[in-house]
N, CA, C and O atoms as a GROMACS GRO file, in nm:
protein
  460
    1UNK      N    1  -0.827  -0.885  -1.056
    1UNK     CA    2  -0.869  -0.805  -0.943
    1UNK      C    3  -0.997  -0.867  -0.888
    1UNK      O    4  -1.081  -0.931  -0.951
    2UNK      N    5  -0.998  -0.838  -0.768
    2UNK     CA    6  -1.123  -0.948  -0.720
    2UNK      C    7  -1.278  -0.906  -0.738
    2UNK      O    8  -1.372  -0.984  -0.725
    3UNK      N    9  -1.288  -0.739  -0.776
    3UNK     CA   10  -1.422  -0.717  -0.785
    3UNK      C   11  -1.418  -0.690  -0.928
    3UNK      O   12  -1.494  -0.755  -1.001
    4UNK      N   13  -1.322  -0.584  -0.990
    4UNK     CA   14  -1.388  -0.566  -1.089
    4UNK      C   15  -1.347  -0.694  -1.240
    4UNK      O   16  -1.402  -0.699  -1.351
    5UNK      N   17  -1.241  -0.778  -1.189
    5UNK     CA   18  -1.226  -0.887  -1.294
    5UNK      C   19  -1.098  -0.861  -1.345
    5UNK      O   20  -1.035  -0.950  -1.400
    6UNK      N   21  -1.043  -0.717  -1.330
    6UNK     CA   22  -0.939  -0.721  -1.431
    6UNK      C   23  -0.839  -0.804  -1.437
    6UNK      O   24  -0.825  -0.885  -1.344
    7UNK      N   25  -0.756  -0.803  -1.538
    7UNK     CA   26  -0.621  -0.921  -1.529
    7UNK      C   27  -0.505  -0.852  -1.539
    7UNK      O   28  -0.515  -0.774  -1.634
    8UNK      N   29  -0.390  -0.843  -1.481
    8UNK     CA   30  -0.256  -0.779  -1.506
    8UNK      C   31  -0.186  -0.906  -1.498
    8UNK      O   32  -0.220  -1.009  -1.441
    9UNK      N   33  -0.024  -0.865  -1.605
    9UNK     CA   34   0.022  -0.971  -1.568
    9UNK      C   35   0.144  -0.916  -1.428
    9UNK      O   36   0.181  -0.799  -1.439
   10UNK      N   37   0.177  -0.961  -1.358
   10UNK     CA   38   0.258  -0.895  -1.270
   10UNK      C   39   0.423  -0.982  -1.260
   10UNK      O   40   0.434  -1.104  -1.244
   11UNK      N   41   0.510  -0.910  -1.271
   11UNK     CA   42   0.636  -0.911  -1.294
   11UNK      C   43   0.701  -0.864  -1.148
   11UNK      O   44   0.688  -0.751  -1.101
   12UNK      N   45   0.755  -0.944  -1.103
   12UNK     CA   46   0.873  -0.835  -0.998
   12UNK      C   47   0.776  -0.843  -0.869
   12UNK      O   48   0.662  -0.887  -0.848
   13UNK      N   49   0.912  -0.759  -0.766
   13UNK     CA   50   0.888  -0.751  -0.659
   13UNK      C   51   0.938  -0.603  -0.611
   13UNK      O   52   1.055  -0.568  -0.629
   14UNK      N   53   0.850  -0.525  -0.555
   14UNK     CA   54   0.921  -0.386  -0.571
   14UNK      C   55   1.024  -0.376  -0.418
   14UNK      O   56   1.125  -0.310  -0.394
   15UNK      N   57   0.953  -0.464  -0.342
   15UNK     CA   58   1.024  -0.464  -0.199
   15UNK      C   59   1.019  -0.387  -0.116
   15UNK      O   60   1.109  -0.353  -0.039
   16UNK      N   61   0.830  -0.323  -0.128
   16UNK     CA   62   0.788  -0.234  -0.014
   16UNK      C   63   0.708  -0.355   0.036
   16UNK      O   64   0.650  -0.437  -0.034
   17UNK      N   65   0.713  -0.351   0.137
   17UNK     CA   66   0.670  -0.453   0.248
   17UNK      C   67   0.585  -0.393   0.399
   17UNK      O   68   0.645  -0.302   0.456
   18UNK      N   69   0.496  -0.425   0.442
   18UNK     CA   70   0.420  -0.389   0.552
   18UNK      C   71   0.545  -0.290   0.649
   18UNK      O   72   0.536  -0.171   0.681
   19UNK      N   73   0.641  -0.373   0.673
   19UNK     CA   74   0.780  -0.372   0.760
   19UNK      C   75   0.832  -0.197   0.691
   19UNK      O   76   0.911  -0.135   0.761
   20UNK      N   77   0.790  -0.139   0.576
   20UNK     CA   78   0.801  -0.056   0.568
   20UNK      C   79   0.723   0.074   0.601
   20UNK      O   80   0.767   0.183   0.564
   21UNK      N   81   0.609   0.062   0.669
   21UNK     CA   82   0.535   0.081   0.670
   21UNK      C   83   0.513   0.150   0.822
   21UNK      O   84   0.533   0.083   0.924
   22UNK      N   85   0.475   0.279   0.827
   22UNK     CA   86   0.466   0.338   0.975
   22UNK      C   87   0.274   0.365   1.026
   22UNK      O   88   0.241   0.373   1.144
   23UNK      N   89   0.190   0.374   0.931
   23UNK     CA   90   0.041   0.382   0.941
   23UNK      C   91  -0.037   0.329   0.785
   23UNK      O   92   0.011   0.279   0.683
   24UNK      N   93  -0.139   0.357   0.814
   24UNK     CA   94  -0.242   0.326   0.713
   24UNK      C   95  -0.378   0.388   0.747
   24UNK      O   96  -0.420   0.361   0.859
   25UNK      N   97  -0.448   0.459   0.676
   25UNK     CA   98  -0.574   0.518   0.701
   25UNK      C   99  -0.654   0.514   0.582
   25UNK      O  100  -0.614   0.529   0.467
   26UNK      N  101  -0.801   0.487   0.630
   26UNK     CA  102  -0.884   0.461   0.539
   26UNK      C  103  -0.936   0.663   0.498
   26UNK      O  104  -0.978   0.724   0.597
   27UNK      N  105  -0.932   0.716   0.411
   27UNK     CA  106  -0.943   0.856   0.383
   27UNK      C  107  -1.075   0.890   0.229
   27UNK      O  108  -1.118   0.823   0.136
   28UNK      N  109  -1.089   0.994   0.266
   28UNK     CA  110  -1.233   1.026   0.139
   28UNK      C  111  -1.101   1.120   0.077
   28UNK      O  112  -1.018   1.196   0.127
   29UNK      N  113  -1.132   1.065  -0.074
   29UNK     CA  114  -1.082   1.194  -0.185
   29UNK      C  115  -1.241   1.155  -0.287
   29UNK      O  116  -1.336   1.077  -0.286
   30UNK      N  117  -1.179   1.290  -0.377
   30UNK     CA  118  -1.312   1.275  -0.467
   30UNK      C  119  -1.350   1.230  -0.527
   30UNK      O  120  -1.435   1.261  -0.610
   31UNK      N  121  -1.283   1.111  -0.498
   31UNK     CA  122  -1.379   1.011  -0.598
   31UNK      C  123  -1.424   0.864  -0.525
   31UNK      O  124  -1.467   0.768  -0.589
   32UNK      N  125  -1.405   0.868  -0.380
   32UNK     CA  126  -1.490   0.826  -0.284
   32UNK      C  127  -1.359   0.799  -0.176
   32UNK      O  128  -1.305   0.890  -0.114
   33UNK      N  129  -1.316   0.644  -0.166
   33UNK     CA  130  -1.272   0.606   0.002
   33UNK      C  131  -1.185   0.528  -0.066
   33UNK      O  132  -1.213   0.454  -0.160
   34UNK      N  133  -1.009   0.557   0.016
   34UNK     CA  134  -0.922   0.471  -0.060
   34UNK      C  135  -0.811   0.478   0.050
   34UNK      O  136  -0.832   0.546   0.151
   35UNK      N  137  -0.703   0.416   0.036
   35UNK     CA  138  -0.630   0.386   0.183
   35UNK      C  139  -0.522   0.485   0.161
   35UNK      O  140  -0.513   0.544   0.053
   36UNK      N  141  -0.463   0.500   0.231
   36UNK     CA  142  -0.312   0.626   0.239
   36UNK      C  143  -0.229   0.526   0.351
   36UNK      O  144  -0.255   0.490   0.466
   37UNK      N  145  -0.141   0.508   0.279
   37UNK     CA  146  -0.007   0.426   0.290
   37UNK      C  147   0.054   0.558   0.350
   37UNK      O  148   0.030   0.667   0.297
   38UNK      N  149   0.138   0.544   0.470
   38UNK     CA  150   0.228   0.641   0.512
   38UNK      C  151   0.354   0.535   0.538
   38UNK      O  152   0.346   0.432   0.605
   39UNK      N  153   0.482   0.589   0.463
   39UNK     CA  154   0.557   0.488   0.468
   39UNK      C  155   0.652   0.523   0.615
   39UNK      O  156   0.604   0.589   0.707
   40UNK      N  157   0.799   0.465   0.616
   40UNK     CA  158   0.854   0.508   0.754
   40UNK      C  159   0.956   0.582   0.631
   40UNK      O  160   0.949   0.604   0.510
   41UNK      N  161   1.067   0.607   0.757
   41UNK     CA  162   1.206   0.671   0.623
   41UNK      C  163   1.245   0.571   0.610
   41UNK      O  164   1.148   0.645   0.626
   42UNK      N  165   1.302   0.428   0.591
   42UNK     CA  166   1.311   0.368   0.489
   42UNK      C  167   1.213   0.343   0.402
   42UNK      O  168   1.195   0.430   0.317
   43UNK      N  169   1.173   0.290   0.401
   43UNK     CA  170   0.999   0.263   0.282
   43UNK      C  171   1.023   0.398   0.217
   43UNK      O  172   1.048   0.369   0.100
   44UNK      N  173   1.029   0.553   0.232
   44UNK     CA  174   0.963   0.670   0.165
   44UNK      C  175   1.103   0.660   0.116
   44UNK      O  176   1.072   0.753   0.041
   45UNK      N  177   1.265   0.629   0.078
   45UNK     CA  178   1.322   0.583   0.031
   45UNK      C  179   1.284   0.508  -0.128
   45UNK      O  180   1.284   0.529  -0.249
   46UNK      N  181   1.259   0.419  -0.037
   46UNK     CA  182   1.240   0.298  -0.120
   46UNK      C  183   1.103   0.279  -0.247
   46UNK      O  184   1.099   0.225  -0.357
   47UNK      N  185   0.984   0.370  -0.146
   47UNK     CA  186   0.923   0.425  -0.244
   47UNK      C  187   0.905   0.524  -0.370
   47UNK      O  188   0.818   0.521  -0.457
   48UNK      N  189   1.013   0.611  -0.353
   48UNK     CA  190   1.052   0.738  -0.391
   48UNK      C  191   1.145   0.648  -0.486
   48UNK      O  192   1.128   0.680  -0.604
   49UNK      N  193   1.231   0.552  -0.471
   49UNK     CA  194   1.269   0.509  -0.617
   49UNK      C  195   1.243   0.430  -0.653
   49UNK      O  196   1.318   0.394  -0.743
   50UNK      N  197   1.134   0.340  -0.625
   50UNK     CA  198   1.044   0.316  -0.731
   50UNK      C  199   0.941   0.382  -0.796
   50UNK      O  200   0.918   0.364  -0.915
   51UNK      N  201   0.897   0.433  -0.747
   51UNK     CA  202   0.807   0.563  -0.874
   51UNK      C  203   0.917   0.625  -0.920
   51UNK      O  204   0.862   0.719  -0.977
   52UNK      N  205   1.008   0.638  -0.933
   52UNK     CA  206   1.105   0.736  -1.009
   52UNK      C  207   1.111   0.645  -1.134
   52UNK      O  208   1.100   0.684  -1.250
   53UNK      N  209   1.136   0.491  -1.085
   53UNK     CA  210   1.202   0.473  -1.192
   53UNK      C  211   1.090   0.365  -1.244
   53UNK      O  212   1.124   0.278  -1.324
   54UNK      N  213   0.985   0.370  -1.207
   54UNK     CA  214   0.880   0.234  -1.289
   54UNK      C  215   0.732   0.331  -1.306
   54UNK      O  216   0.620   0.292  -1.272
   55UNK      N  217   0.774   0.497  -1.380
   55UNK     CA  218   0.668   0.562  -1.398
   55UNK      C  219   0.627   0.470  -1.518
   55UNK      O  220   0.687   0.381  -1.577
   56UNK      N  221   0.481   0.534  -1.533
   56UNK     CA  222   0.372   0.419  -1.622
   56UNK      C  223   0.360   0.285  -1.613
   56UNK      O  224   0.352   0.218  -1.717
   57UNK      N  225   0.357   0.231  -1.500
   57UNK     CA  226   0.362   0.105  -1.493
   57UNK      C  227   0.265   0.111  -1.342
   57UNK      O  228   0.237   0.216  -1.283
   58UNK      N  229   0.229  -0.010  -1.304
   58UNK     CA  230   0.143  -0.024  -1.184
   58UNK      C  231   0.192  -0.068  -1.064
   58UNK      O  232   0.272  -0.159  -1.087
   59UNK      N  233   0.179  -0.042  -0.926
   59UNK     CA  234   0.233  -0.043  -0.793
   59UNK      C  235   0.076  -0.141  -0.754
   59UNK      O  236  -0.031  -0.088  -0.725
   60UNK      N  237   0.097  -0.277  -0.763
   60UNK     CA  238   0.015  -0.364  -0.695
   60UNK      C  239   0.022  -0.393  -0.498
   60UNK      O  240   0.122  -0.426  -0.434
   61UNK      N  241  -0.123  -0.365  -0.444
   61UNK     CA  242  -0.092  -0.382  -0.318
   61UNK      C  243  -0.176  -0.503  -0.321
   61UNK      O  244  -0.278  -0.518  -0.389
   62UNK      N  245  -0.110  -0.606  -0.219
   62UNK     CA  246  -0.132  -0.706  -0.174
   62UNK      C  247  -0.137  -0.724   0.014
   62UNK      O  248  -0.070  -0.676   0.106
   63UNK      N  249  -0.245  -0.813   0.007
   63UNK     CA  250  -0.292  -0.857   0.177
   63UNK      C  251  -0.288  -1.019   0.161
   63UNK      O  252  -0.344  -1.075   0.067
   64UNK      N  253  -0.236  -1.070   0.237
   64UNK     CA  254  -0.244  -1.231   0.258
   64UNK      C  255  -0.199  -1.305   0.132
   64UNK      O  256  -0.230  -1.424   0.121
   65UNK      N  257  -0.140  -1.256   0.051
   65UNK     CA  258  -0.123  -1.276  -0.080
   65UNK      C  259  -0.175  -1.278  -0.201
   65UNK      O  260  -0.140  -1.339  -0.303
   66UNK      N  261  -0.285  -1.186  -0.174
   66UNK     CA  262  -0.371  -1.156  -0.242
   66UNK      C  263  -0.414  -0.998  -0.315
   66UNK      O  264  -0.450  -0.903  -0.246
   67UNK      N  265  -0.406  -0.995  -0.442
   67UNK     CA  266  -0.403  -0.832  -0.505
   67UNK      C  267  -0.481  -0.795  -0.470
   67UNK      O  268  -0.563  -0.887  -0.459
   68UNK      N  269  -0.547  -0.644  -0.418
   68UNK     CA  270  -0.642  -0.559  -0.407
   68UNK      C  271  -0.653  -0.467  -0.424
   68UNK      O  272  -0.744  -0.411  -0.364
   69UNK      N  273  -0.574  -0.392  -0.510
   69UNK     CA  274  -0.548  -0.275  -0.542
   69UNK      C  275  -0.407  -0.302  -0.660
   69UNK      O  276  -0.327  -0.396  -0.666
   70UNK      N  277  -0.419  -0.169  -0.750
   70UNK     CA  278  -0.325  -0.170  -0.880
   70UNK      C  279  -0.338   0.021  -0.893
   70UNK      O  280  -0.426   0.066  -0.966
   71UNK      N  281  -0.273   0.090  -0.841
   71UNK     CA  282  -0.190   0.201  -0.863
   71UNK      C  283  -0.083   0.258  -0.971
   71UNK      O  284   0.040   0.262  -0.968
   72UNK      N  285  -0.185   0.303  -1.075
   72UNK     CA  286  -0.081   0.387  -1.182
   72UNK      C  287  -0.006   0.475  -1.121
   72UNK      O  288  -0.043   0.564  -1.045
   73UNK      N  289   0.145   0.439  -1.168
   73UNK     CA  290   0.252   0.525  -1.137
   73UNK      C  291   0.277   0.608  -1.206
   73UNK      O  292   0.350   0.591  -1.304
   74UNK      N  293   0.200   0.770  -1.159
   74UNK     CA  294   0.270   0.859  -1.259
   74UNK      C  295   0.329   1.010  -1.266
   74UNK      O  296   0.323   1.102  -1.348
   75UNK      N  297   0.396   0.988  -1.124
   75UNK     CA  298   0.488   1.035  -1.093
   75UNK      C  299   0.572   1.031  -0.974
   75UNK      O  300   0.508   1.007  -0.871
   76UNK      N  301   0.726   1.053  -0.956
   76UNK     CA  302   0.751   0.982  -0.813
   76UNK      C  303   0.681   1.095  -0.651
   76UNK      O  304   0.643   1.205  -0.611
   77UNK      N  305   0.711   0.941  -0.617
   77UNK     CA  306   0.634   1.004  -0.453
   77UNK      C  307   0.760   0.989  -0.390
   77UNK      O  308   0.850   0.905  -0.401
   78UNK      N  309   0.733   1.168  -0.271
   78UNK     CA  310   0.875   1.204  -0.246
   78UNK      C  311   0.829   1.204  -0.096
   78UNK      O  312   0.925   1.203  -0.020
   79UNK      N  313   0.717   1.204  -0.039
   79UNK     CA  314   0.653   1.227   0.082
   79UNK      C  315   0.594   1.094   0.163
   79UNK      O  316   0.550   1.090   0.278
   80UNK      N  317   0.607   0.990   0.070
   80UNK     CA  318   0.599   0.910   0.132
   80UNK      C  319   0.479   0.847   0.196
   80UNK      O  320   0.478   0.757   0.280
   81UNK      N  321   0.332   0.937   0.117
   81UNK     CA  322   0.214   0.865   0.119
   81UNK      C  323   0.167   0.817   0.013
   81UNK      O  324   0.148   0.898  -0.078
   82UNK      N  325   0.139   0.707  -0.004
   82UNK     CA  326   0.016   0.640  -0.121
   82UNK      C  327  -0.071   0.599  -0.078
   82UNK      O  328  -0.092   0.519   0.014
   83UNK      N  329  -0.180   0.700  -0.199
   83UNK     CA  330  -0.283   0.677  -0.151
   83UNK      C  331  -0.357   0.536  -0.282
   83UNK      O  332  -0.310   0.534  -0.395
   84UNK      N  333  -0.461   0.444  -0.243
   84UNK     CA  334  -0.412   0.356  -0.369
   84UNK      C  335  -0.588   0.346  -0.326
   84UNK      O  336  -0.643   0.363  -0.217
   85UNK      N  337  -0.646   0.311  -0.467
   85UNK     CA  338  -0.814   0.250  -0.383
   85UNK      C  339  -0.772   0.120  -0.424
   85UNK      O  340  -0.675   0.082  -0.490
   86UNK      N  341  -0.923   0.027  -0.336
   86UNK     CA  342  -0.896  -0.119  -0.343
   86UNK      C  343  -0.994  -0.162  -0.355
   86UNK      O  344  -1.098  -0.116  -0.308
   87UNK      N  345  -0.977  -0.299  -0.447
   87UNK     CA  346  -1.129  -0.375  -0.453
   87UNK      C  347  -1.142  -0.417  -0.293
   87UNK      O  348  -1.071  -0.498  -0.235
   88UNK      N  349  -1.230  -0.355  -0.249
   88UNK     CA  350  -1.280  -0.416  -0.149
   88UNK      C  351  -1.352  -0.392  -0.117
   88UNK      O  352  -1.347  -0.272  -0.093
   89UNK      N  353  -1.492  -0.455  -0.079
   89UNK     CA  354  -1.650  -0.433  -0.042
   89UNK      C  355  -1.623  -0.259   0.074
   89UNK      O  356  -1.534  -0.250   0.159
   90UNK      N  357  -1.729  -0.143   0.041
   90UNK     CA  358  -1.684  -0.013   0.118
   90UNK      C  359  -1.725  -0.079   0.298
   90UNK      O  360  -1.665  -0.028   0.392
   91UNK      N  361  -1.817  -0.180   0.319
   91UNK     CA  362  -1.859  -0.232   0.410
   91UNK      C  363  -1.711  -0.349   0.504
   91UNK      O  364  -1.700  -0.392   0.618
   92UNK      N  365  -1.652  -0.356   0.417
   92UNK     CA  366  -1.512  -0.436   0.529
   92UNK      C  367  -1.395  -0.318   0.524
   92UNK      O  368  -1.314  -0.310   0.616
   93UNK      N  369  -1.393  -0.238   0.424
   93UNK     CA  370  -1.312  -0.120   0.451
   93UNK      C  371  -1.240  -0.098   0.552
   93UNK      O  372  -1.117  -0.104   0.564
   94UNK      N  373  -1.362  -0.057   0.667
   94UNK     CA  374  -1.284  -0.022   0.819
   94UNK      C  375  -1.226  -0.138   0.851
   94UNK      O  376  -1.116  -0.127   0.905
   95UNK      N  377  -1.268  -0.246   0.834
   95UNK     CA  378  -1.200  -0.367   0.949
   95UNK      C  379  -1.042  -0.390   0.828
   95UNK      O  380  -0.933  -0.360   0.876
   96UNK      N  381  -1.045  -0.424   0.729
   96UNK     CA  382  -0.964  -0.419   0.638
   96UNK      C  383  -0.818  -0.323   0.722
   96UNK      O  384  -0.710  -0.366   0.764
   97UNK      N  385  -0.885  -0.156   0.721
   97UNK     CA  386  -0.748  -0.070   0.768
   97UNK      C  387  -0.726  -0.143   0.938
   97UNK      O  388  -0.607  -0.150   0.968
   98UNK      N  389  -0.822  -0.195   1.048
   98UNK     CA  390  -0.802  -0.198   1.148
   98UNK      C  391  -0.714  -0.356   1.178
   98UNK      O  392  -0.678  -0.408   1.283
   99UNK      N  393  -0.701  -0.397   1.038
   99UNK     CA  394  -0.615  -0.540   1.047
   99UNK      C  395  -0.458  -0.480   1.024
   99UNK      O  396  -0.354  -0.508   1.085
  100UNK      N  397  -0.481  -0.392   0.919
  100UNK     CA  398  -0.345  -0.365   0.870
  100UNK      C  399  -0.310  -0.236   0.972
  100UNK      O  400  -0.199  -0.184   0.960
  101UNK      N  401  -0.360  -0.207   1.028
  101UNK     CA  402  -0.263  -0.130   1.167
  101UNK      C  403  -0.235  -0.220   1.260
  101UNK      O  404  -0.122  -0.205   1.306
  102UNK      N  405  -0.308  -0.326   1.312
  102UNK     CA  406  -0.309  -0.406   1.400
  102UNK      C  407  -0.164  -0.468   1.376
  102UNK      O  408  -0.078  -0.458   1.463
  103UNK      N  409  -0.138  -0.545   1.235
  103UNK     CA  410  -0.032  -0.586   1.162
  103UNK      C  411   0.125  -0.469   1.151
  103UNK      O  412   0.238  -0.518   1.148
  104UNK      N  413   0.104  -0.340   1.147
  104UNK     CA  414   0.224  -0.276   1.132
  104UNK      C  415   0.258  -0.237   1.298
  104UNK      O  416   0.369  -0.202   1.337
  105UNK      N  417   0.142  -0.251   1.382
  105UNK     CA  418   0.187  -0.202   1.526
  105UNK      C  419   0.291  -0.295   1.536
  105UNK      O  420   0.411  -0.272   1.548
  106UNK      N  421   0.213  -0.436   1.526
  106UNK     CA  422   0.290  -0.629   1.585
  106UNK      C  423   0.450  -0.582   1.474
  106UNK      O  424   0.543  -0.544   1.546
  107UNK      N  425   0.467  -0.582   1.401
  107UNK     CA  426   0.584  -0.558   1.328
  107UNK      C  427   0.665  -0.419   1.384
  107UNK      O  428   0.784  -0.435   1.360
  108UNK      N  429   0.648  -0.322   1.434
  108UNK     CA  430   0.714  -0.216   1.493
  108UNK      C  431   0.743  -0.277   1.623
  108UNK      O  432   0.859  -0.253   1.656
  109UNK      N  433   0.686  -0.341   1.701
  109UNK     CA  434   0.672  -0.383   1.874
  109UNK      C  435   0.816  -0.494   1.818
  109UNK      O  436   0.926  -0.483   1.874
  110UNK      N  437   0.793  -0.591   1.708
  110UNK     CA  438   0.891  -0.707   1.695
  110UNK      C  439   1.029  -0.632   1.638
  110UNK      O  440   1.120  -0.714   1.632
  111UNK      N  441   1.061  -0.523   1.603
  111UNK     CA  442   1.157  -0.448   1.545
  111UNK      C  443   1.223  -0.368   1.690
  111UNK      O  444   1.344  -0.371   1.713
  112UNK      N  445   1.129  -0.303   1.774
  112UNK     CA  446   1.169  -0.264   1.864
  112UNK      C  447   1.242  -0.330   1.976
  112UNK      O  448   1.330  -0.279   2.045
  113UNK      N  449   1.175  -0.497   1.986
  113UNK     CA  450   1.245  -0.586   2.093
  113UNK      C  451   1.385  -0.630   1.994
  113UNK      O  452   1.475  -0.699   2.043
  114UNK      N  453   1.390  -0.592   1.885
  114UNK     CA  454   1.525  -0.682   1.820
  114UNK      C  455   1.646  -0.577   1.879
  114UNK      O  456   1.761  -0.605   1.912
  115UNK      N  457   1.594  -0.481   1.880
  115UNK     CA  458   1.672  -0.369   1.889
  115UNK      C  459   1.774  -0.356   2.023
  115UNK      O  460   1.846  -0.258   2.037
   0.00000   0.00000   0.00000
């Protein structure tokens, strides 16, 4: 992990992908500032069985190919938000969520012209 050092080994591909993906918001819970994944109805699908079926195990999010976050799974999500915190300085935070909306708009606009 890039700030605090940890090491996982990571296995697999769960096959939630940006493309699944309908928003992202940077949000306060109590234990400070962490992102909320809102998936679309496929993704909340697709999310919903993987937490069903890879409880106790970790949901790694990745940007540019790079880990920033590791989410204990421990129980399934039926609604279709995750919320996950991330190593990432609280100071790039905002620009961080304003890349990855920027990124799911360009992927909805390229889904919409296929259409």
């Amino acid at each position: 992990m890039p700030i605090s050092g940890l090491q996982y080994r990571y296995v697999g591909d769960s096959g939630l992908t940006e493309a699944d993906l309908d928003d992202v918001q940077l949000v306060h819970v109590d234990l400070g500032y962490c992102l909320m994944f809102q998936f679309n109805d496929d993704g909340i699908k697709d999310l919903y069985r993987q937490t069903v079926t890879h409880q106790g195990l970790l949901l790694f999010t990745f940007t540019n190919d790079h880990v920033i976050g590791a989410t204990p799974i421990s129980a399934p999500i039926s609604d279709g938000r995750l919320f996950t915190f991330v190593e990432v300085p609280d100071d790039k935070l905002g620009d961080l969520v304003l890349d990855l909306q920027d990124s799911i708009k360009k992927i909805k606009a390229l889904k919409d012209h296929s259409n």
